[in-house]
Structure formats: C-alpha cells, structure tokens
C-alpha positions in Angstrom: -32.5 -17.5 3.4 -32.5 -16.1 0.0 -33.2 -12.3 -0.3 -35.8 -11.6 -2.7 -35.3 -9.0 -5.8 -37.4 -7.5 -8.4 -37.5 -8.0 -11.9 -39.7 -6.8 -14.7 -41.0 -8.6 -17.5 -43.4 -8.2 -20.4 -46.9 -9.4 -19.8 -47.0 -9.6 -23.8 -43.9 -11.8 -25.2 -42.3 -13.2 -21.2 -39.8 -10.6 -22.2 -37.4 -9.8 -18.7 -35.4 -6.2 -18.2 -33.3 -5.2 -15.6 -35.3 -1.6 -15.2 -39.1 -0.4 -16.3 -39.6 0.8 -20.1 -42.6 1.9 -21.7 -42.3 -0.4 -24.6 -40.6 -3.9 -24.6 -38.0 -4.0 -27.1 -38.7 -7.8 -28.0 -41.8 -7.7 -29.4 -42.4 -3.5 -29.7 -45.4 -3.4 -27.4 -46.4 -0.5 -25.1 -47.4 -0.4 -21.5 -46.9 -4.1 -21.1 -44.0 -4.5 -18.5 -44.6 -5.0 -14.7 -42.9 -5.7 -11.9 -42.4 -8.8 -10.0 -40.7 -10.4 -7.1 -38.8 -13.4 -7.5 -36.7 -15.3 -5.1 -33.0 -15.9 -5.3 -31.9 -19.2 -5.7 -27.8 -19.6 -4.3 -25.7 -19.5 -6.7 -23.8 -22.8 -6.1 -25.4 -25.6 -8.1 -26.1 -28.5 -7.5 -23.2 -29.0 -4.8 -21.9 -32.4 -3.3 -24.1 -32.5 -0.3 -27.0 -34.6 -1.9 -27.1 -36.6 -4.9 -29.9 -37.4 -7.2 -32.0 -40.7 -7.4 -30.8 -42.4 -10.5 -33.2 -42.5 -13.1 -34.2 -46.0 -14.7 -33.7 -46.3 -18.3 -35.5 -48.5 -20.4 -35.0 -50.1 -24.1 -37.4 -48.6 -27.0 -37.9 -52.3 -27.8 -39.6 -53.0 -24.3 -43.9 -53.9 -24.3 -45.8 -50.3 -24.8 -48.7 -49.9 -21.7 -52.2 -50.6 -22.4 -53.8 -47.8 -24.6 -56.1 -46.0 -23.4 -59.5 -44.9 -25.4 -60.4 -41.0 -26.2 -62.7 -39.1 -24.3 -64.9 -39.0 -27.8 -67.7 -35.5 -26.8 -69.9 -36.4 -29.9 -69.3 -32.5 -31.2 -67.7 -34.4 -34.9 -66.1 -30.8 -35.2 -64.4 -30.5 -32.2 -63.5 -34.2 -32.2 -61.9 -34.0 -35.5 -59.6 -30.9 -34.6 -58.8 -33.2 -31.3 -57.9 -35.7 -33.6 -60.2 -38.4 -32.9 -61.2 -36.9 -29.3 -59.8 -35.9 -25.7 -56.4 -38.1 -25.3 -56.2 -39.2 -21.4 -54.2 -37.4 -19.2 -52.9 -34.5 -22.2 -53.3 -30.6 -21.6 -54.9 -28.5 -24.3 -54.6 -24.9 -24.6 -58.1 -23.0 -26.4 -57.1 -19.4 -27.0 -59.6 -17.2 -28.8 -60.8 -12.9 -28.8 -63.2 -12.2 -26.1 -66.9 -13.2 -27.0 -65.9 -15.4 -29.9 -67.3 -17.9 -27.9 -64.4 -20.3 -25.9 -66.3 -20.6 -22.9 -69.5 -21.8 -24.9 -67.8 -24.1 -26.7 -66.7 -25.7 -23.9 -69.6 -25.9 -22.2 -70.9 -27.8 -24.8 -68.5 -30.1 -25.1 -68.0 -30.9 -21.0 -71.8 -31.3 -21.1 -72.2 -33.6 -23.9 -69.0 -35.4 -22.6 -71.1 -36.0 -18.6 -74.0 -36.9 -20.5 -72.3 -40.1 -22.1 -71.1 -41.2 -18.5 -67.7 -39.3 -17.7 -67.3 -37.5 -14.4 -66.3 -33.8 -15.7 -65.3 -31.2 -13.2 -65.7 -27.2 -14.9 -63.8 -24.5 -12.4 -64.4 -21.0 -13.7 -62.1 -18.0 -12.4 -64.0 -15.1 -14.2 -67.8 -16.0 -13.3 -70.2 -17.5 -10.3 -71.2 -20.7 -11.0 -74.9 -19.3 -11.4 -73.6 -17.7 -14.1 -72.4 -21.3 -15.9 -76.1 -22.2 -15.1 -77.6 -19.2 -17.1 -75.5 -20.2 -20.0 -76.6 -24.1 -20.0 -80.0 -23.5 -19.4 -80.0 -21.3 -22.5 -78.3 -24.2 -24.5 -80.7 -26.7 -23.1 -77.9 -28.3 -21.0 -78.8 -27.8 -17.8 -79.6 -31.6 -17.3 -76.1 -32.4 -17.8 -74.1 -34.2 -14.9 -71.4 -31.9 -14.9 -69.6 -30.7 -11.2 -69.3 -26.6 -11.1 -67.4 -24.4 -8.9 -65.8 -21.2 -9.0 -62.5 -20.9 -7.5 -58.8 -19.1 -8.7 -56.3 -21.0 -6.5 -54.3 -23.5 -7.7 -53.6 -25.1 -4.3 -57.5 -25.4 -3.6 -58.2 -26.5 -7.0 -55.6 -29.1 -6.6 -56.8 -30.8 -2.8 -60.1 -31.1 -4.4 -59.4 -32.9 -7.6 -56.5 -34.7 -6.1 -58.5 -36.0 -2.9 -57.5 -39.8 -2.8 -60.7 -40.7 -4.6 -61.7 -41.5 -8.3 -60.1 -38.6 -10.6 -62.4 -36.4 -13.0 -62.3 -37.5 -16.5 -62.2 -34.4 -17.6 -61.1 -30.8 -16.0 -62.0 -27.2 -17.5 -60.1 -24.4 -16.1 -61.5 -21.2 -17.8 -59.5 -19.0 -17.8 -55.5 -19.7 -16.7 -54.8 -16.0 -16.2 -57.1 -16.0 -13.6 -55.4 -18.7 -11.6 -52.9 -18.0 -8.8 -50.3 -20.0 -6.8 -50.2 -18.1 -3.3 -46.3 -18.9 -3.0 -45.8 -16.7 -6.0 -45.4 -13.1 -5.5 -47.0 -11.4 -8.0 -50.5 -10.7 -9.6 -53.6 -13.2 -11.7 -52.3 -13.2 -15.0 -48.7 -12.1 -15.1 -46.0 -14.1 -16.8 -45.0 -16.4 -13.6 -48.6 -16.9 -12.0 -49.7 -18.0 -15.7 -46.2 -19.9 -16.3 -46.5 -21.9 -12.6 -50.2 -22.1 -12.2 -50.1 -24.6 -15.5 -47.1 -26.3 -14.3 -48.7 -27.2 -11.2 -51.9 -28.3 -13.0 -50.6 -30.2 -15.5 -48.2 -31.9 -13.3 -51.2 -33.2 -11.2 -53.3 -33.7 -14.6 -50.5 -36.2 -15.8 -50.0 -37.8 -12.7 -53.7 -39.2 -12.2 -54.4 -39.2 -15.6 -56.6 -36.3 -16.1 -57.4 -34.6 -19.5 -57.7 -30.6 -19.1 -58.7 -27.7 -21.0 -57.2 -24.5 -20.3 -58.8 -21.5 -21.9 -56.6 -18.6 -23.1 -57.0 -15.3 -23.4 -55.4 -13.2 -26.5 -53.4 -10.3 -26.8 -54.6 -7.6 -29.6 -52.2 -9.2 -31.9 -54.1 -12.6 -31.6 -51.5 -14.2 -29.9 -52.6 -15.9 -26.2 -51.7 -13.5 -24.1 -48.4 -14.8 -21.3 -45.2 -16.3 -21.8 -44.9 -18.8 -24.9 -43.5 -21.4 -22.4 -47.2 -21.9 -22.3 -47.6 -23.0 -25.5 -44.6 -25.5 -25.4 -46.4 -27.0 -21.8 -49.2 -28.3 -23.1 -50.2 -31.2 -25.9 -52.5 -28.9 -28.0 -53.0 -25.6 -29.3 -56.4 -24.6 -30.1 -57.7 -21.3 -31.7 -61.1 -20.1 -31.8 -61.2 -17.7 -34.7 -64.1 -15.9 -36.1 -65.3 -12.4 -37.5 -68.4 -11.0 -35.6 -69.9 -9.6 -38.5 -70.1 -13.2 -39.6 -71.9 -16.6 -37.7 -69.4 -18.4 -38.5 -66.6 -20.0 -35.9 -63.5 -21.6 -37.1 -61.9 -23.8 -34.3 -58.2 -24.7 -35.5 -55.6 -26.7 -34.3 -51.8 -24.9 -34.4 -49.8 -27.9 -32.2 -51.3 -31.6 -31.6 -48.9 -34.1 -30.0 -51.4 -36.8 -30.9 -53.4 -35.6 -34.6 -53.0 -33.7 -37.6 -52.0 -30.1 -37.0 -53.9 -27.2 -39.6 -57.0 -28.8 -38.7 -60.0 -27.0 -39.0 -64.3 -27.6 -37.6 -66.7 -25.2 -38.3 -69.1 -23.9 -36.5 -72.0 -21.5 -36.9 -73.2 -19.3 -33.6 -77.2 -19.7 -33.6 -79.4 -19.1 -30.5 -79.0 -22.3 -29.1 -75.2 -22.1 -29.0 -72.5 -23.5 -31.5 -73.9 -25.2 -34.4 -72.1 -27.9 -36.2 -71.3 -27.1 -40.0 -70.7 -30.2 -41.7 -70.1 -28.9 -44.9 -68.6 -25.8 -45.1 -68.1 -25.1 -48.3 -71.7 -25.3 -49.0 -72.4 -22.6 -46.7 -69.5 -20.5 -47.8 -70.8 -20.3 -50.9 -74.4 -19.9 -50.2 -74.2 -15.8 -51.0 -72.2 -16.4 -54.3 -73.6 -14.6 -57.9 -72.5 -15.9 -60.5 -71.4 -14.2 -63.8 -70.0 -11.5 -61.4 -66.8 -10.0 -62.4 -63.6 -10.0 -59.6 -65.6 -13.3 -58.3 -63.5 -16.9 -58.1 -63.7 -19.6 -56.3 -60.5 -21.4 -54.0 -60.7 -25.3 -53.5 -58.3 -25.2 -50.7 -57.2 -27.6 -47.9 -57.3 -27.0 -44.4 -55.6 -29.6 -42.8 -57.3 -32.7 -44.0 -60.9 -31.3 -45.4 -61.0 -29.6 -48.2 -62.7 -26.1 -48.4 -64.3 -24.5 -51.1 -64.3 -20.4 -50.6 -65.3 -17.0 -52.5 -61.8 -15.3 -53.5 -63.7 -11.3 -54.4 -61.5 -8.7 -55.5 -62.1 -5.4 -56.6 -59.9 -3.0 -59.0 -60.2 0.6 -58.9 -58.8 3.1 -60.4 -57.1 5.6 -57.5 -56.7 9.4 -57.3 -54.4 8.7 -54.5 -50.0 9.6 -54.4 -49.9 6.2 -52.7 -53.3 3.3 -53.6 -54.8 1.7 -51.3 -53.8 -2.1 -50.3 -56.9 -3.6 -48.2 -56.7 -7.5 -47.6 -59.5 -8.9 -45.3 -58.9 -13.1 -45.0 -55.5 -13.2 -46.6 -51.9 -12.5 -46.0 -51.3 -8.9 -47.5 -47.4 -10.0 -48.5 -48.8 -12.4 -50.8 -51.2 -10.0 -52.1 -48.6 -7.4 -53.5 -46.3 -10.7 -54.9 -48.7 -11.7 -56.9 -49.8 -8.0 -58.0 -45.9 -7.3 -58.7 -45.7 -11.1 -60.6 -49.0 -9.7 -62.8 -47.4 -6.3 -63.4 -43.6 -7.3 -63.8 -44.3 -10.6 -65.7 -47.6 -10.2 -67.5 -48.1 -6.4 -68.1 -51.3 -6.1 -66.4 -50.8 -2.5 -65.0 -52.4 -2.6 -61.2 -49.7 0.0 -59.5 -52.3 3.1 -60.1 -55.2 0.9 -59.2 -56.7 0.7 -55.7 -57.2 -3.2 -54.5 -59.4 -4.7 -52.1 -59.4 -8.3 -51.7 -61.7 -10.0 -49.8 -62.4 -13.9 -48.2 -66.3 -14.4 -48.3 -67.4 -15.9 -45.0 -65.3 -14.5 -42.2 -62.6 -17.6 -42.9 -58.6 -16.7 -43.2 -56.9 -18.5 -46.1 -53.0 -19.4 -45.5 -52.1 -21.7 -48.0 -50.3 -20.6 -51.3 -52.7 -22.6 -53.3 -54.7 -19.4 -53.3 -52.5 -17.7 -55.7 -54.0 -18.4 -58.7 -57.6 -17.9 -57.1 -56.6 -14.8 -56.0 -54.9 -13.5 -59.5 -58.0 -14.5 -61.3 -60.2 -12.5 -59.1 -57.7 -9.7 -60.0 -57.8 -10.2 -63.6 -61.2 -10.3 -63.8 -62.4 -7.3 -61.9 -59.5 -6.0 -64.4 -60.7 -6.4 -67.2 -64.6 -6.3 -66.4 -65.0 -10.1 -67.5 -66.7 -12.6 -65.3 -65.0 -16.0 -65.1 -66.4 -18.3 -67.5 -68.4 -21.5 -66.4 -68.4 -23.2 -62.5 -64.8 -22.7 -62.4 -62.4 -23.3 -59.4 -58.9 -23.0 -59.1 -55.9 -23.7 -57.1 -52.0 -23.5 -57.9 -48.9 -21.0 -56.4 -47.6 -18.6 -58.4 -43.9 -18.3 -58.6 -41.8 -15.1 -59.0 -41.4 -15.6 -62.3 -44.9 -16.6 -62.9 -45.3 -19.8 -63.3 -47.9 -22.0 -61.8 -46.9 -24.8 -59.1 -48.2 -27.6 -58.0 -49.9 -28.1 -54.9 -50.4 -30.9 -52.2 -53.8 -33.0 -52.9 -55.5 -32.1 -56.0 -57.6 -34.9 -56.3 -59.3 -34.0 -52.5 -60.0 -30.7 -54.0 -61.4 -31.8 -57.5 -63.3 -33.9 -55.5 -65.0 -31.5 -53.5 -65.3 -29.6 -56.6 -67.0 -31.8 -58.6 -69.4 -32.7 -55.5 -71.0 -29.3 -55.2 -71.4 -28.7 -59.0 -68.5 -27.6 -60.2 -67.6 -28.3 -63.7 -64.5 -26.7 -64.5 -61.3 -26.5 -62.3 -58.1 -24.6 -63.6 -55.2 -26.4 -62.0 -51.5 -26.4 -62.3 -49.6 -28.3 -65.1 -48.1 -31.5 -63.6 -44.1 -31.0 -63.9 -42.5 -32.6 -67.0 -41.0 -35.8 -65.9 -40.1 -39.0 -68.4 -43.3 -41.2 -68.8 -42.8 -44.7 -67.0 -44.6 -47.5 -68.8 -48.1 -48.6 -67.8 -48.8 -45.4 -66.2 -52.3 -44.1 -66.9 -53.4 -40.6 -67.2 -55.5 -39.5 -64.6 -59.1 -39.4 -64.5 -61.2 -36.5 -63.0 -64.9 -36.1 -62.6 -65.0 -32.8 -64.5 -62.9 -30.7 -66.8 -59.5 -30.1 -66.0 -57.8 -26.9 -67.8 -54.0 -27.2 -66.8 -51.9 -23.8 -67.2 -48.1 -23.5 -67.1 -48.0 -19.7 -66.9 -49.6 -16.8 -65.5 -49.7 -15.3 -69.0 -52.0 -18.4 -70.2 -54.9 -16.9 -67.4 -54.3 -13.5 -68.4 -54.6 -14.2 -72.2 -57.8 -16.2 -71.3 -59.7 -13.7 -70.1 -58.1 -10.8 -72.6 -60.0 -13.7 -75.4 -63.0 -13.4 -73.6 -63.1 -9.6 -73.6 -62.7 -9.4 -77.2 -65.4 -12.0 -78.0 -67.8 -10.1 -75.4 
C-alpha cells in the first residue's frame, strides 16, 4: 500500500511547495498555502504486467453523428454569450464577485429553461433549498418545474443523477468549491477537491449527455478562485462583471469551444431580478450632457455587438511631487501611453497635471480602439473645449502617434448613425494602390478621417481660438 505524504499548495494560482510560506512565490499572494495529503503512486510506470485496451482510430473523412439542438433558455442575453444556447452534454464555468448576482442569473435561466419542457436539476452547496424558494418566489418563478436539493458530495450527487433512468437536461452545481469527493483527503474548496470534484462531474456529464453549470467563486484579483486546470476542464468560461454602484451586469464570455469568444449581454439588476438590456448603448448614454468639456463618446465592439460608451476625463492641475493616475473602466498602461504619445509627440504638457479617466456605466473597455476616444477626452478637458457636434470616435494610437485602423468600422458607424450620431472621427484607411472599379465607401453620416494625433490636437486648439 502506498504511504501517504503531505504537500502544500496555493489555494490562489494551484501553486505546490515542498514546505509552508507565508506568500506563494508564483503569483505573490499571502496566506494562501495549505496543506494537503496526497497518496503515493509507485514509482514504476506503467510496468509489463497489464497492457492497455487498444484504442480504435477512426478517419476525419468518416459520417459526423446526428447534431444535436441547443438547450435555447429564451434569456436572448445569456443565449447570445452561449452562443446560440446550452450545447448538450458541454461544462460551463460562471465565475463572478459575491452578490453580483451568479446564482440569480442562473436561476432564471434553469427556470425559464423547465418552463419550456426540459427536466433541470439545481443542487446548491451554500444554501437550503428553502432558500432557492425565497429567491424564485421573489422573481415570480416559483411555478417553474425545476428539481431542488441541497447536497455537497460528489458521490451522492452522482448516484442520483446517474440512476439508470432518463438524464436531466440540464444540471446547476452552485458553487464547485463547495463540492467534495470523500476519497480525497483534504478540505471543500482546496485545489484537489475543486480540481477532482469537476473531473468526476463532468466525466459523468459527458457520458449521459448532460449540460452543467458550474458557478465559480473569485479571488480578490477577479480571477476564479482554484487551480486553472479548471478553466482548461470545461467548454466555457463565463464572467459575471458589474460595479455595485451601478445596475448594470455584464455577462462575458472568456473561452467558448462552440461560439464567439469576447462576447458580451447586458443586463440591468431591477427588483424582479436580471433585466434584459437590449440596447446597451442607449442606456449607457442615457446620463450624457452634451457640450461638456473632457466628454467623448467610444463606438466600440464587444465581441460581435457593437457598444457605444461615455469616455469622461478630467485634467487638473496638481500640487503634488508625483500626480495622480486614477483609471476606473480602462487599462491604466494604456492610459499613460497615450498621455506620453500626447506629451512626447504632440506637446500637450499633461506630466504636472492630475488625470482621472472614467468609463460611464460601470462597463470595462479592453479594446485599443479606445485610444483616440480616450485622447480626445483628454484634449478636451485640456483645453476647456467641448467636442464639437454628435461626434464618436474610434482608432489606436501608435507610439509615434499615428492613428490605426481598427476591425469593423462599418458595425460601429452603424450603431452610430442609429442612435443620432452625426459625426464619427475615424482612422485614415492605409494608403494602398487603387484597383479599378472599386468604389468609395458610403456611410450614413459624416466621416472625418485623421492620420495623426497632431490633426485632433490642432482641431480642438482651432476651436479654442474661434471660442
């Protein structure tokens, strides 16, 4: 029999060390290793004393099996992050900060999932399944057909979806960390209960066909909290992001082995639960004032829907050795490139200033297309001057200041032009030789098209000296 030994490993990254530490040297966190008992396999291989079942291979060429339909919930936001709804028999991951709203969400979609005819089976580790009740009777889903229980073993939890009879259509586990295999020695939650638990589930989930949602928790970075084997285990990677000063609740997709990754649904948290937001951008800029200096407006792309968001910034001159740097929505590296591109390439002096920058609506902006956005707000709260017209504007800014292209523009003019936009401010097209027949695009409103950093920042110097 093989002797058993101790190892410890970081509850944070999966990180393993011979001894305890009070900070993991692989991803710099504190108080995040434990201990844990693991079993010695020999030493010797495979051996000669048993050989494997051949495995039959066959040609790429061969007749694919019958597809099978999505499990289609009828939330259009959550369906759309899916990709087109619940594949049969895949494993996705929902990860999000506590009381953003995972378990509600899910709810909602299980419920409205039963209520179309599909046999859905919700097992909660953290509460009583009174406590599920409470929660759909206050969404109005109590009427829903959906099989409760509250249980944290993966053995039992196993025997009673994999009884001999007709498998679920759907399984919620919320949450994995609470989940526990009994032959594994160690606590809920640690790296090799989280890291087996979803073995064994998804193993069984695959075998009879059952799609199941695992929710996630986070560590204070963001990240779900366990080893990032996790991640690689399942078919999809959902995030639930959100501010809580905001009712706004962005659902987006990181990995999807059958969709679009990037994806994005919105939602907006009313009193009867997660609200659908059809069209975002509308709502993002429901606040906006116009004629407002250090105001402009992003077309961006999230995936495949474009989004139309309030870039504020506001200069300020600083008292301080060292200014201030405060980025809320934004990536804070690309927020002092672009002030080192304005100061170094266009002589707009920001070093002494203090800078706050700003995404209206609780929504975080990772493309480069906000560059230019972003340097317009700058320039404007600058130089005092609002920009000019229902502009929007999208384009990366390069070290040496020039403007690039970005993917899609006509999905962005679009969008533009369908919420009242007149003006967009857009990247010049790179010079290539003119082919014969081609035609020169047409867009539904005016298109200014800037090489340069310098042309935005003389654009707004012109319109200070005519004010």
């Amino acid at each position: 029999m093989a002797k058993s030994s101790k190892q410890y490993v970081c509850q944070s990254c999966g990180g393993v060390t011979k001894k305890w530490a009070g900070k993991c040297e692989a991803c710099n966190e504190w108080n995040t290793i434990t201990e844990e008992i693991i079993e010695n396999s020999v030493p010797k291989g495979l051996g000669n004393s048993r050989k494997g079942n051949a495995i039959n291979f066959v040609p790429l060429q061969g007749q694919a099996s019958e597809k099978k339909p999505r499990h289609v919930t009828g939330l259009a936001e959550f369906d759309r992050v899916t990709g087109g709804g619940l594949v049969v028999g895949s494993a996705i991951l929902i990860g999000g900060d506590p009381g953003i709203g995972k378990s509600t969400l899910l709810l909602q979609a299980v419920c409205k999932l039963a209520l179309s005819g599909k046999r859905c089976l919700y097992v909660s580790g953290e509460e009583a399944v009174d406590q599920v009740r409470m929660r759909a009777q206050r969404l109005g889903l109590d009427k829903a057909p959906v099989e409760l229980a509250s249980a944290t073993s993966v053995r039992d939890i196993i025997a009673s979806v994999d009884d001999g009879g007709t498998p679920p259509d759907l399984l919620v586990i919320d949450s994995i960390q609470t989940m526990y295999v009994d032959t594994v020695e160690s606590a809920p939650g640690t790296v090799t209960q989280v890291r087996t638990s979803a073995q064994e589930l998804i193993r069984m989930a695959k075998r009879r066909n059952i799609c199941i949602l695992f929710v996630g928790h986070v560590t204070k970075d963001g990240q779900i909290a366990g080893p990032r084997v996790l991640e690689h285990l399942v078919d999809a990677v959902l995030y639930f992001e959100g501010d809580r000063g905001h009712q706004f609740r962005i659902l987006r997709t990181v990995k999807n082995r059958f969709g679009p990754t990037d994806e994005i649904g919105v939602f907006e948290m009313a009193q009867e639960g997660l609200v659908e937001v059809a069209n975002p951008s509308e709502l993002f800029l429901a606040q906006r004032q116009e004629h407002v200096a250090g105001s402009a407006v992003l077309a961006g792309l999230e995936g495949t829907r474009p989004v139309l968001v309030e870039v504020q910034a506001l200069v300020a001159p600083s008292a301080l050795g060292n200014p201030r740097r405060s980025v809320i929505g934004w990536d804070a590296n690309r927020l002092s490139m672009v002030l080192a591109v304005l100061e170094a390439r266009c002589g707009v002096t920001l070093s002494d200033c203090d800078i706050f920058l700003n995404i209206a609506g609780g929504i975080r902006i990772s493309e480069p297309a906000a560059d230019l956005a972003v340097a317009a707000a700058l320039i404007s709260s600058q130089t005092g001057s609002p920009v000019q017209g229902n502009t929007v504007f999208f384009g990366e800014v390069g070290l040496s200041g020039e403007i690039r292209t970005v993917s899609q523009p006509d999905v962005r003019i679009k969008e533009a032009a369908k919420l009242g936009f007149d003006q967009a401010m857009i990247p010049a097209p790179p010079k290539r030789k003119s082919k014969a027949g081609s035609k020169k695009q047409q867009y539904p409103l005016c298109i200014k098209q800037i090489d340069h950093l310098d042309d935005l920042v003389n654009l707004f110097a012109q319109q200070k000296r005519a004010a």
